[in-house]
N, C-alpha and C positions, 0 to 999 in steps of 0.2 A: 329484448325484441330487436333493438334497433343493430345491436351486437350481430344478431344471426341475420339481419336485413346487409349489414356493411361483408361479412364474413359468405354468403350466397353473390354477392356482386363480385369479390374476389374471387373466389370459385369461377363463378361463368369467364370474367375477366382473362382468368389464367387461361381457362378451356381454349380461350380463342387466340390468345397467346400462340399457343402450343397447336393449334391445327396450321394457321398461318406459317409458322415456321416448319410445319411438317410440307405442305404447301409449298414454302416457295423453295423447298427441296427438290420433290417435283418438275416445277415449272422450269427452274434453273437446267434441271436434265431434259427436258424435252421442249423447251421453246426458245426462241431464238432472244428474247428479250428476258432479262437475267433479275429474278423477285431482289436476290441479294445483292445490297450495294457494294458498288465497287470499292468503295472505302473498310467494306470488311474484310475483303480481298489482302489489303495494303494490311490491317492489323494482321491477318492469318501468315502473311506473310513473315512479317517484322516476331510475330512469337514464335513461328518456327527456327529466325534465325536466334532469337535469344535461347530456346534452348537447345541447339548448338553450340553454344557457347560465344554465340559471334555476335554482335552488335545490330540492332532493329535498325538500326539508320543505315545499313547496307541497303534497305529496302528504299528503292527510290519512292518520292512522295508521302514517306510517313515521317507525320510531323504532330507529332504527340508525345507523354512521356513514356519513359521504359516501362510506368507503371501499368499502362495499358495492355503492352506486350506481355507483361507479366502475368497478369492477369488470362491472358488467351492460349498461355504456353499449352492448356488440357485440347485445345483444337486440333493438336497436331498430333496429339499422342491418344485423348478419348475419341473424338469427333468433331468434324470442322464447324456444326452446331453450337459448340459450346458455349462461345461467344455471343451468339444471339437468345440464348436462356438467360445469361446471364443481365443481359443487357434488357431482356423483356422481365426478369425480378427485380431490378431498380428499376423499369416503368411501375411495378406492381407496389413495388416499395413507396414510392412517391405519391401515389392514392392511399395507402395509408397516412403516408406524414402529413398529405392536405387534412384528412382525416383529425389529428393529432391538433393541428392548427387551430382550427377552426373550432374544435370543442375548445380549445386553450382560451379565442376569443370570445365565448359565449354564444356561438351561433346554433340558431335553434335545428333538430336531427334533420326535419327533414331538408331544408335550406344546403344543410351540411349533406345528406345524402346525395342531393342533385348537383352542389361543386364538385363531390369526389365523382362521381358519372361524369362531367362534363371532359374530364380529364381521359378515365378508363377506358371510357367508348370514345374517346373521339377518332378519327378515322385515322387523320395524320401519328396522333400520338402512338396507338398501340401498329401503324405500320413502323417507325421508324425503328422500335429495340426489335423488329422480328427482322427486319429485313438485312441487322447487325450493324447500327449507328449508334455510338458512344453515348451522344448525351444522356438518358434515361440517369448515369450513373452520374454528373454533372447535377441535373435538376435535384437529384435523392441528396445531393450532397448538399446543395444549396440549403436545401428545406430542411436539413438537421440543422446546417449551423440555425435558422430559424428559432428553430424548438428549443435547442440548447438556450439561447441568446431570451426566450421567452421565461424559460424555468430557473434564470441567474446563473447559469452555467458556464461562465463569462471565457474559461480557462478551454472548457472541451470546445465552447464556438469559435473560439480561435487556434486551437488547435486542425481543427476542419474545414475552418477556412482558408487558411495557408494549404493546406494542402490540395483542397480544389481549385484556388489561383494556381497553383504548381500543373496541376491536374489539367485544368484549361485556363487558359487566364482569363476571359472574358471577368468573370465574377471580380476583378480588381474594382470595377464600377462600384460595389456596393460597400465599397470602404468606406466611404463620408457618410453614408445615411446610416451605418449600424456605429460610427464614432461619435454622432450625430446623437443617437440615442443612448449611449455609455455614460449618461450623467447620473449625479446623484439623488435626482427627480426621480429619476424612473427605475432605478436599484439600490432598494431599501437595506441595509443591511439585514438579514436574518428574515427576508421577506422574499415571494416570487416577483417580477418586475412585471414591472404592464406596461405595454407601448401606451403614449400620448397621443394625442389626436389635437388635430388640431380644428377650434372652432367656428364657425365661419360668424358665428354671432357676435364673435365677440372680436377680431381681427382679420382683414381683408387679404387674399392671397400676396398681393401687392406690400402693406406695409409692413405684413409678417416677414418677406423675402426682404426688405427695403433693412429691416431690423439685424435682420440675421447676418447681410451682408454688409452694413455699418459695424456688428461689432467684430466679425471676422477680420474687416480691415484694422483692427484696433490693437496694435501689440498688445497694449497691459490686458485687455478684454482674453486675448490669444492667453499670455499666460496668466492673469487667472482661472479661468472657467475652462481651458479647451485639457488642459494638464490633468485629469482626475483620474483618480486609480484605475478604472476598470477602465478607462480609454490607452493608458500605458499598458498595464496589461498583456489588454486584445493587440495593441500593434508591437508589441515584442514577443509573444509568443508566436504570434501569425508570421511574423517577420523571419525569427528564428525558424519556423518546420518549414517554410519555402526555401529560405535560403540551405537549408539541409538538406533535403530531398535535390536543391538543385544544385547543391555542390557536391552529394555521393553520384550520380548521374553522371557530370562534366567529371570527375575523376575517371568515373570506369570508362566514359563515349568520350571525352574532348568535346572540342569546338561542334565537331558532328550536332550532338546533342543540344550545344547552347543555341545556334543556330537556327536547327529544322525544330527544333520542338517551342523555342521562344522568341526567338528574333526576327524570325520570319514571318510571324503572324502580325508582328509591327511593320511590316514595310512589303506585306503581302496583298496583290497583283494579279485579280485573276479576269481576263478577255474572254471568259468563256465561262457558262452555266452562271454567271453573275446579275442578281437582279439588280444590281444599284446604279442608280443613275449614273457613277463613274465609267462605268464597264467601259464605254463606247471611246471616252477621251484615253483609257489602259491599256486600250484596241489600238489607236491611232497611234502611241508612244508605245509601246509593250517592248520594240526594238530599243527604245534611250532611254536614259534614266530621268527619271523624273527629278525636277527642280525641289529645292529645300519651299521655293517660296509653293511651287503646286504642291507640293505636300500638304502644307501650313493651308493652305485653303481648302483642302479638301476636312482636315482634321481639325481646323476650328469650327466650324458650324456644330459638328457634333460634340464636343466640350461646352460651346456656350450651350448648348442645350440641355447637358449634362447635368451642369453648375447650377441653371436657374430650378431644373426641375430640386437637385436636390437642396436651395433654398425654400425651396416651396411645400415639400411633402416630406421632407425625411424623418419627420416624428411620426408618420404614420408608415412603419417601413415596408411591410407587404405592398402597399401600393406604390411607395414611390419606387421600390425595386423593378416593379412592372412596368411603371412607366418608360424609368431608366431603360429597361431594356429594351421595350418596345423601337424607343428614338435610337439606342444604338445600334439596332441592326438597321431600321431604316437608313437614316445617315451613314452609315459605315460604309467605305471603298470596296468591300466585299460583302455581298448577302448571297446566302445559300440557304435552300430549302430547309434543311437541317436546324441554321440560325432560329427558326419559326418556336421549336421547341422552349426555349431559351424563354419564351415569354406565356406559352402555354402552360406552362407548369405554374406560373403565379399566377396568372387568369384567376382560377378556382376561387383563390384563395381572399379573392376582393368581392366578389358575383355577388354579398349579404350586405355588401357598404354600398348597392349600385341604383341610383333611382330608374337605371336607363328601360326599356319596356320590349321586352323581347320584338313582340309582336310586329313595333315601328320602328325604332332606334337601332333596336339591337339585329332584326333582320338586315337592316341599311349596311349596317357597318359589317355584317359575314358577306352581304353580297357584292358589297363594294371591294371587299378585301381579297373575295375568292376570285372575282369575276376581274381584278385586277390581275392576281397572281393567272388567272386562267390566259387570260388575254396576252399576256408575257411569255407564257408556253406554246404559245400559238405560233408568235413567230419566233420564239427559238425553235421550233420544230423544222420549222421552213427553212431556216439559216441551217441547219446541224443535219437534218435529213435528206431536206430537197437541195441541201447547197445554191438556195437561191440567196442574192443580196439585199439583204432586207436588214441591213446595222442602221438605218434610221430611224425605219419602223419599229424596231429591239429599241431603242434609245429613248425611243418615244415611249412605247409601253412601260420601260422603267419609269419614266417621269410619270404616268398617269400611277405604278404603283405604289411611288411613293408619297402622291398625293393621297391615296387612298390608305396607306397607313398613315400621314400624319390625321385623317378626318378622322381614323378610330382610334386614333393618342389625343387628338381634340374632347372626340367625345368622351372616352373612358375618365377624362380630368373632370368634364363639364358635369357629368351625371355622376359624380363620387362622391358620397357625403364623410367627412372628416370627423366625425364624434361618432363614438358606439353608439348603431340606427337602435338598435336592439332594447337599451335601456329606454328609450324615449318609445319604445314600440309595448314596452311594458306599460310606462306608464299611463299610454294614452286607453291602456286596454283597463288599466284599474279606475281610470276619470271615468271613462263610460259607465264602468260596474254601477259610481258612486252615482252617477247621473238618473240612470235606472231605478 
């Protein structure tokens, strides 16, 4: 039952899939404001010229790898569509792998039915693979290494994850909290592994991190306990397919490729559609080059916040991946609507470990979050439309939006419980039997 209940939401799911992208076929042809994003523009582009035979980085602005291109070369030759099917069946894919997850950690169907919803119908999510935005195929990848990484699979999750750091590299973040979990506690030989959680009854988030980062600093602590099989492993095979995929790439493109598809995203600068608080000071400098030391402060905050989260939660890694992400797109010198996704797709996958209460917490936190992001659109409208001067007012709106995600990376911490709720939900439900 619950099979043809998951397999009827796919269905509809796909249905609306595929009317949206007939949709903004449409509207693209008859109204002036354009459904499909312009960054699918740049892919359709970049795979017409690879198959040509010519190089995607002729395509100014694409700064992805060839494999993306590659993947889109049927646009040019099937239908310029292609790309956005493709891209809304990794959204589709990824509601199942929540799917996958989630029964992996004991979460009861229907709990499990309304994360995988949370995802499928969400507005943002099934607009962005229709509208022809990459990530869908980023999140699907994420959440395999997941599965893999859950089932002992140690060799295929790092095979997939090198190549979605190659892929996009943002996911380098969750290298310390899945190295984290590569110990011999948590993979049994000739057993499936089960992530640890960590409990608050018996260790305080403070002396737990306090622990972690005393024996981190501890050479002999480093080499004995941090050295273990499946932690070498995962960082030499992962190591090995990025560095492959990106040394066939820099063979056939050069510098082009090293460049626009990875180097730039490290010392990337954008004055325009950016919601982070940097925008305005990138605005003011965007003509000089910015200092080693303005770097360094722009990019430590979000390290140290990094560092402490993943002393804090990386035994429980679905959440502390969410978290990670959450702080990194806030804090990062660049955020783009797009970023959004990045943390949507792990949402789901905590919603059964959350005390927080839709009704009051959790309204708080979508309307503080939307009505920030809303409020941010306002006067970029103004600035970008009406060409009025309103970069204060933009500056400010950033600052109110990143207050408003750090209160909902506040709260998602504050209301997250760290031991399976689920076993302690059983139990209390068999006390009462006995009670009766």
């Amino acid at each position: 039952m619950a099979s043809v209940q998951f397999r009827t939401l796919l269905i509809v799911s796909a249905i609306l899939r595929v009317v949206l992208i007939l949709y903004g076929e449409w509207q693209d042809a008859h109204m002036e404001v354009r459904y499909t994003d312009i960054d699918y523009m740049v892919f359709s582009d970049a795979a017409s010229l690879m198959a040509s035979g010519k190089s995607p980085f002729e395509r100014s602005t694409y700064r992805y790898s060839p494999l993306l291109a590659f993947v889109l070369i049927p646009n040019s030759i099937l239908h310029r569509s292609w790309g956005k099917f493709i891209f809304s069946a990794a959204d589709l894919l990824v509601g199942l792998f929540i799917r996958i997850i989630l029964k992996l950690r004991g979460v009861p169907e229907k709990l499990s039915m309304i994360s995988v919803i949370v995802w499928l119908f969400n507005p943002f999510t099934f607009t962005i693979g229709t509208r022809g935005n990459c990530e869908p195929i980023v999140c699907a990848l994420v959440l395999w290494v997941f599965i893999c990484l859950m089932n002992g699979r140690v060799l295929q999750a790092a095979f997939w994850y090198g190549l979605v750091v190659h892929f996009r590299i943002y996911p380098i973040i969750y290298a310390l909290p899945i190295l984290v979990i590569l110990d011999p506690h948590v993979f049994q030989p000739g057993q499936k592994p089960r992530l640890q959680y960590w409990n608050r009854r018996q260790e305080s988030p403070q002396s737990s991190s306090g622990t972690r980062l005393a024996q981190l600093l501890c050479p002999w602590f480093l080499l004995k306990s941090a050295l273990t099989r499946e932690r070498i492993l995962f960082s030499f095979i992962s190591a090995v397919v990025f560095f492959l995929f990106t040394g066939l790439f820099y063979h056939l493109y050069g510098w082009d490729f090293l460049y626009e598809a990875l180097l730039y995203h490290l010392t990337r600068t954008d004055p325009r559609h950016n919601f982070s608080i940097y925008f305005y000071h990138i605005y003011l400098q965007y003509h000089c080059k910015l200092s080693i030391l303005e770097k360094l402060v722009s990019f430590l905050p979000q390290l140290i916040v990094q560092v402490v989260l993943v002393l804090s939660f990386a035994k429980d890694l679905p959440f502390c991946c969410l978290v990670q992400t959450v702080a990194f797109v806030a804090f990062n010198k660049v955020m783009t609507a797009q970023y959004f996704v990045w943390f949507f797709c792990l949402l789901p996958l905590v919603l059964a470990w959350s005390n927080m209460k839709l009704k009051w917490k959790g309204l708080s936190c979508i309307a503080l979050w939307v009505g920030g992001q809303l409020h941010w659109l306002l006067w970029g409208y103004m600035l970008e439309f009406k060409g009025q001067n309103v970069f204060l007012q933009l500056w400010t709106a950033s600052i109110i939006f990143l207050a408003a995600n750090t209160y909902v990376l506040v709260s998602l911490i504050r209301d997250h419980r760290f031991s399976p709720v689920f076993a302690r939900l059983e139990k209390t439900a068999k006390d009462s039997k006995k009670l009766k």
